[in-house]
DSSP file (Angstrom, degrees, kcal/mol; ACC not computed):
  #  RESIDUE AA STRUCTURE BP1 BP2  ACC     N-H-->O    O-->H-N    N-H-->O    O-->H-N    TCO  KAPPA ALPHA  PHI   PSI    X-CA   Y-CA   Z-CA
    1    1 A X              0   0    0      0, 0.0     3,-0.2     0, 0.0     0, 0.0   0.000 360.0 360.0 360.0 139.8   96.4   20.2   96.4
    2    2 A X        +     0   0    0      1,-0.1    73,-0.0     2,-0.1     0, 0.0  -0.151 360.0  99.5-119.9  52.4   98.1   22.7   94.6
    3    3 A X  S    S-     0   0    0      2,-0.3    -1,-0.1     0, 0.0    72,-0.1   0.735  92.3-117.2 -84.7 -29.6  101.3   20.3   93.3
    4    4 A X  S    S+     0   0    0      1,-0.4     2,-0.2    -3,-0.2    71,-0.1   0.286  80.9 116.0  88.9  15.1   99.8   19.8   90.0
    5    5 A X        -     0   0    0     67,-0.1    -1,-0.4    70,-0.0    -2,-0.3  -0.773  57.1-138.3 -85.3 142.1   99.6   15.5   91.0
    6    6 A X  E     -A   43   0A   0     37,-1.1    37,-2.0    -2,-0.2     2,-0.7  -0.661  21.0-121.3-104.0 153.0   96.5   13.5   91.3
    7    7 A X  E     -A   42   0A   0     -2,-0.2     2,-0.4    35,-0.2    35,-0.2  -0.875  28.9-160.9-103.3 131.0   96.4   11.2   94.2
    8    8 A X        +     0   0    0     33,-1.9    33,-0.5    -2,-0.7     2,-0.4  -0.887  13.1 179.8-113.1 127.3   95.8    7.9   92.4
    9    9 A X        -     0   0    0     -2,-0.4     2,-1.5    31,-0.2    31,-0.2  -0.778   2.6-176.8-140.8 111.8   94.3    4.9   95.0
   10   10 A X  B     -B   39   0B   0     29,-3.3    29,-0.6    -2,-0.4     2,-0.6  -0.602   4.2-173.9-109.7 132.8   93.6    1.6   94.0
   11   11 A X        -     0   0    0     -2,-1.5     2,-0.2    27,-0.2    27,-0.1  -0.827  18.4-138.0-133.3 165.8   92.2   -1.4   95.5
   12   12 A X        -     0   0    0     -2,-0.6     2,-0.7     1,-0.1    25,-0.0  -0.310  45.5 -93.1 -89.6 166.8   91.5   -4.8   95.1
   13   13 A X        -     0   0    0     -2,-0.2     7,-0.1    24,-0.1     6,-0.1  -0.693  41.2-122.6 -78.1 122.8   88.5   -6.2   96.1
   14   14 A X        -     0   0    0     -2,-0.7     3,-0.1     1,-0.1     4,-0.0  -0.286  11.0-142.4 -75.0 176.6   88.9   -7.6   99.5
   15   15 A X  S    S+     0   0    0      1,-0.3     2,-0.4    -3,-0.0    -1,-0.1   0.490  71.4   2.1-115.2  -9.8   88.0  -11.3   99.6
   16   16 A X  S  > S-     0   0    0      1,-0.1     4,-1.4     0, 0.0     3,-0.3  -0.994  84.0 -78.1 178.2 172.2   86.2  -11.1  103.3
   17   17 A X  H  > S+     0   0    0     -2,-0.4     4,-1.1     1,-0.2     3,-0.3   0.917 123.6  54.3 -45.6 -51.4   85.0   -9.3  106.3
   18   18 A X  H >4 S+     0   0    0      1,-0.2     3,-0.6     2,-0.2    -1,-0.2   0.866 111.4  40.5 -53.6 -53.8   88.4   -9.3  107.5
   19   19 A X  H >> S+     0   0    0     -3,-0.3     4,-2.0     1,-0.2     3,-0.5   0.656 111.3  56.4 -22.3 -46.1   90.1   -7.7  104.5
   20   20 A X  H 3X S+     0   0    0     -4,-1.4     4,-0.7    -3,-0.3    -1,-0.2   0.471 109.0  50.2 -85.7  -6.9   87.4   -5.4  104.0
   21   21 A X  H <X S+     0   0    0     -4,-1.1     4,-0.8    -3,-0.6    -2,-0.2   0.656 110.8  45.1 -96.6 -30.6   88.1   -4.3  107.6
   22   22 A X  H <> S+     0   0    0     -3,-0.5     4,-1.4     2,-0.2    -2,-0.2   0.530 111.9  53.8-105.5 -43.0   91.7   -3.8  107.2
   23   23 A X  H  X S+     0   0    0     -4,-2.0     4,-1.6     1,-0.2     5,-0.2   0.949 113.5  43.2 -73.8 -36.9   91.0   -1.9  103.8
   24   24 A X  H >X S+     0   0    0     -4,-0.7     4,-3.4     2,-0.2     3,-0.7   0.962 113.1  51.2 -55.7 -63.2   88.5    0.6  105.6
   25   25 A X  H 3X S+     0   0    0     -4,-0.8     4,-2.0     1,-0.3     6,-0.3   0.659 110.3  51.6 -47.6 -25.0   90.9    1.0  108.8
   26   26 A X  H 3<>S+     0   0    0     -4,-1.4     5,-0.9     2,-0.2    -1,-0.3   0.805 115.3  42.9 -90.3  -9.0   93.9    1.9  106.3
   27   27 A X  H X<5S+     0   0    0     -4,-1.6     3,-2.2    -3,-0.7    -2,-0.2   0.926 107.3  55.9 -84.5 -53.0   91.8    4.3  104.8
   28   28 A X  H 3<5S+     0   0    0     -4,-3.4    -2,-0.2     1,-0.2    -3,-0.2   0.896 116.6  38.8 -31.3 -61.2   90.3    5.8  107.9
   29   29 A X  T 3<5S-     0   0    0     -4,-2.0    -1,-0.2     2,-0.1    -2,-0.2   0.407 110.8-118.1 -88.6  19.6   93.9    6.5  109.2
   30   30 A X  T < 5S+     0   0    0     -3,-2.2     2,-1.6     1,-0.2     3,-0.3   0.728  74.4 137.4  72.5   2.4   95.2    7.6  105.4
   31   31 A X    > < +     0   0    0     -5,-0.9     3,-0.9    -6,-0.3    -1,-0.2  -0.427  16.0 158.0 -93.3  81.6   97.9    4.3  106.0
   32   32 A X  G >   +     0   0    0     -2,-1.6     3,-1.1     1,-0.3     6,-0.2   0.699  58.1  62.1 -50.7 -31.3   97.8    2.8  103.2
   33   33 A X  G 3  S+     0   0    0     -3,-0.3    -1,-0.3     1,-0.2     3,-0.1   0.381  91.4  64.5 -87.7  25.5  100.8    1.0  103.3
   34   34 A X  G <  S+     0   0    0     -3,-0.9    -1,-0.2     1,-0.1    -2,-0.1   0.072  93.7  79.0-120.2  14.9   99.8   -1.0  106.3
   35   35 A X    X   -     0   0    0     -3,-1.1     3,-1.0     3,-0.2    -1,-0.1  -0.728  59.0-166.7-131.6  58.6   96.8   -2.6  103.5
   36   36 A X  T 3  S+     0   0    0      1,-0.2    -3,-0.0    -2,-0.1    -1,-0.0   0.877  94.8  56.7 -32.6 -24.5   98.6   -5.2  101.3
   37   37 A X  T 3  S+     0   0    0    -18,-0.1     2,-0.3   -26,-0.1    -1,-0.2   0.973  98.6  88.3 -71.1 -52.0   94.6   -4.6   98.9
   38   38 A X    <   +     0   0    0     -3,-1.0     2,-0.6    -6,-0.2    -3,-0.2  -0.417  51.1 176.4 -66.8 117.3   95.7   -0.5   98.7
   39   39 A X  B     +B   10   0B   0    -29,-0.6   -29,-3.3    -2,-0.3     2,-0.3  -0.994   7.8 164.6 -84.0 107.6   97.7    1.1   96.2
   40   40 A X        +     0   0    0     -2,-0.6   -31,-0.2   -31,-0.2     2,-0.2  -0.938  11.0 146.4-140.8 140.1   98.0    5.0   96.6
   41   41 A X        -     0   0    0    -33,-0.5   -33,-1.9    -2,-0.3     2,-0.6  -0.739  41.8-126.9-148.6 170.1  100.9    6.7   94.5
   42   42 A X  E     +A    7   0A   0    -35,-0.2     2,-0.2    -2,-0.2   -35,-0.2  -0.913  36.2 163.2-119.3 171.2  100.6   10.3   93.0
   43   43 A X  E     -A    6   0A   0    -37,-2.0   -37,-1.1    -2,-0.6     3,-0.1  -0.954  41.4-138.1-152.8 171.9  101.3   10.8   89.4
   44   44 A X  S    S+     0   0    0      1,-0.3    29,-0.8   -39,-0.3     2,-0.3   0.420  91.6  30.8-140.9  32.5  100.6   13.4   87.1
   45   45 A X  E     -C   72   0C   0     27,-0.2     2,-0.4   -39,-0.1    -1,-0.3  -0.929  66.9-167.1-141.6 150.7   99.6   11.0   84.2
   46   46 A X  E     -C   71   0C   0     25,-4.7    25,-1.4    -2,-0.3     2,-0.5  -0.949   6.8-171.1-125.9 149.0   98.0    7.6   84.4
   47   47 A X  E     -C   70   0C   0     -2,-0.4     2,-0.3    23,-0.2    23,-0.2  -0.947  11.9-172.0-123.5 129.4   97.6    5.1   81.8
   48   48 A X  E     -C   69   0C   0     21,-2.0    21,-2.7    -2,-0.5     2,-0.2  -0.966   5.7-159.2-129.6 148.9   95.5    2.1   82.6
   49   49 A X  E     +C   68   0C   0     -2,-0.3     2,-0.3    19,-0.2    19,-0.3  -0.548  29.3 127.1 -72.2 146.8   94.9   -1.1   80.6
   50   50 A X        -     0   0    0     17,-2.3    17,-0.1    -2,-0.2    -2,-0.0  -0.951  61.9 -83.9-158.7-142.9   92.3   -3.3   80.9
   51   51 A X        -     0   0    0     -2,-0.3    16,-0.2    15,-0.1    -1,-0.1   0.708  53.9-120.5 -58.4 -55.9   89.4   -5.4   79.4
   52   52 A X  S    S+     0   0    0     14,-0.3    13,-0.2    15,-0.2    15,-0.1   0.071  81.9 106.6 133.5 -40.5   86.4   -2.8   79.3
   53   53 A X        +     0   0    0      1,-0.2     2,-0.3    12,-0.1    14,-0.1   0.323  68.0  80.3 -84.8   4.1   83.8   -4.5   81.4
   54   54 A X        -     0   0    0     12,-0.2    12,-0.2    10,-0.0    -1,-0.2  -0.776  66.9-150.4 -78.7  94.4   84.3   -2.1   84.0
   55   55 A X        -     0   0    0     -2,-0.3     2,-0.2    10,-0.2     9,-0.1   0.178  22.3-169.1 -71.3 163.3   83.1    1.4   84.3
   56   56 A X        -     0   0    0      8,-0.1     7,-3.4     5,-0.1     2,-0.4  -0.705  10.0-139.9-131.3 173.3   85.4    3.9   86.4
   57   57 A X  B     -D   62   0D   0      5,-0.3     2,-0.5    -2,-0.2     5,-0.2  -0.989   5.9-159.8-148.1 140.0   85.0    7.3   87.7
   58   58 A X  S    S-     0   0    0      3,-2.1     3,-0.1    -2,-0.4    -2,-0.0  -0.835  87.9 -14.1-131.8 119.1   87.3   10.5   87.9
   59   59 A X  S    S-     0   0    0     -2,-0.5    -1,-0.2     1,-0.2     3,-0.1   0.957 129.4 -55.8  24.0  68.8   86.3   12.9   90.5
   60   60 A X  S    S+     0   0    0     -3,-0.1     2,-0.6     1,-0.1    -1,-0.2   0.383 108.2 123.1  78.6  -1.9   83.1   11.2   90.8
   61   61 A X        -     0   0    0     -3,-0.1    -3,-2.1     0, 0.0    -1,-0.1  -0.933  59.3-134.7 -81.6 118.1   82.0   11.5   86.7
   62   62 A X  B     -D   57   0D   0     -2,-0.6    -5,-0.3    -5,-0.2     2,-0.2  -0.394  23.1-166.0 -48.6 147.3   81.4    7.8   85.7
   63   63 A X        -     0   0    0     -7,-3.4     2,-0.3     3,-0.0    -8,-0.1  -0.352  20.4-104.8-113.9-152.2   82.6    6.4   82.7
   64   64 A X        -     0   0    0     -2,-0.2   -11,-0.1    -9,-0.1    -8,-0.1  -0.909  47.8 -80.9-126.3 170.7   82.1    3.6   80.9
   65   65 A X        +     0   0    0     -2,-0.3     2,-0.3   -13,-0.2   -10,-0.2  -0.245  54.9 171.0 -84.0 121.7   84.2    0.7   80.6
   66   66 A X        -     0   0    0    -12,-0.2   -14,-0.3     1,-0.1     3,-0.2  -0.916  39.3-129.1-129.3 167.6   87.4    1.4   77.8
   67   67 A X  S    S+     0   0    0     -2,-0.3   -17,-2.3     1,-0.3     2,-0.3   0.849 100.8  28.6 -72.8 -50.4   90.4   -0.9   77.2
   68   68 A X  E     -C   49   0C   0    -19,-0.3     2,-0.5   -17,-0.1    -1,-0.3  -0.800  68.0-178.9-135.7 121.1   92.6    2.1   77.6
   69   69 A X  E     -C   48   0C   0    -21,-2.7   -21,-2.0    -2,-0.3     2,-0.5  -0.793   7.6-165.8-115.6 138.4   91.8    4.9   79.6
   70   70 A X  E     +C   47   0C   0     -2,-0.5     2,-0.4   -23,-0.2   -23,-0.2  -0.934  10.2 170.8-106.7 121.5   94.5    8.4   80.0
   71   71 A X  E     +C   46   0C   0    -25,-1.4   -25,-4.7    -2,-0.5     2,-0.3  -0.983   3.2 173.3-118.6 137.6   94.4   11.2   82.5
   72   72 A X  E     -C   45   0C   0     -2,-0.4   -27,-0.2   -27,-0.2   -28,-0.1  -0.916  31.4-119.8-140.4 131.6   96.9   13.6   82.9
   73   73 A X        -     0   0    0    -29,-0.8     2,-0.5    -2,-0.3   -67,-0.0  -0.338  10.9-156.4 -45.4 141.2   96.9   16.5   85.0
   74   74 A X        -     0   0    0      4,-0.1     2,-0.4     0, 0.0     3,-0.3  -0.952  20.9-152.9-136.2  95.2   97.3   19.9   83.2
   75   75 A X  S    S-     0   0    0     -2,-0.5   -73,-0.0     1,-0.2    -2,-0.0  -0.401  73.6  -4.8 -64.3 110.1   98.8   21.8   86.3
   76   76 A X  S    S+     0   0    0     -2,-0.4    -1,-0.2     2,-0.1     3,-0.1   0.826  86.9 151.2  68.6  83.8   97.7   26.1   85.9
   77   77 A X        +     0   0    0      1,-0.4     2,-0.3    -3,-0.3    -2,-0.1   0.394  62.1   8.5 -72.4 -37.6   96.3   25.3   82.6
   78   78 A X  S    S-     0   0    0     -4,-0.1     2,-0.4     0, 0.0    -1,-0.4  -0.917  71.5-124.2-165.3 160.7   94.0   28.0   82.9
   79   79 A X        +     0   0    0     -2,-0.3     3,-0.1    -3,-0.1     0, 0.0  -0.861  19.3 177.1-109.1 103.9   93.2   30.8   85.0
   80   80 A X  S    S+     0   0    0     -2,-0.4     2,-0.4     1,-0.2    -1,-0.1   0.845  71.4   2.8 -48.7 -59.7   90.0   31.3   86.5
   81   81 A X              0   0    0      1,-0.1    -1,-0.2     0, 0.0     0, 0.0  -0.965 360.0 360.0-147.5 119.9   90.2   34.4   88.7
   82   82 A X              0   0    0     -2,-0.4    -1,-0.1    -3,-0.1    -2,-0.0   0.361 360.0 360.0-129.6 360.0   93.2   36.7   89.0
């Protein structure tokens, strides 16, 4: 996408087959909102809080677990190929 927004999607952990069934199908047709577990918004900064003990990933890099982690999109920041 060339908006300068990240598509943000969070989920819960589903609790059982059925839930995990529901989270897969809203994802398979991109409906999120039809997935009480799914949270998709765009932004073009995120803050999250948390503990630590859980590593994260941002287009696929792992991280390791921080207390507070910031991304913000820097839309045309720099120019590759003109």
């Amino acid at each position: 996408m060339a908006d300068g927004l990240f598509e943000v999607m969070l989920v819960s952990s589903p609790k059982d087959l059925g839930q995990l069934t529901e989270c897969l199908t809203a994802v398979q047709k991109q409906q999120y909102d039809n997935c009480a577990m799914i949270t998709f918004r765009t932004a073009k900064q995120i803050r999250v809080y948390c503990d630590g003990s859980f590593n994260w990933t941002l287009d696929g890099e792992m991280e390791p677990g921080k207390v507070q982690v910031e991304v913000e999109n820097l839309h045309r920041a720099i120019s590759l190929m003109k």
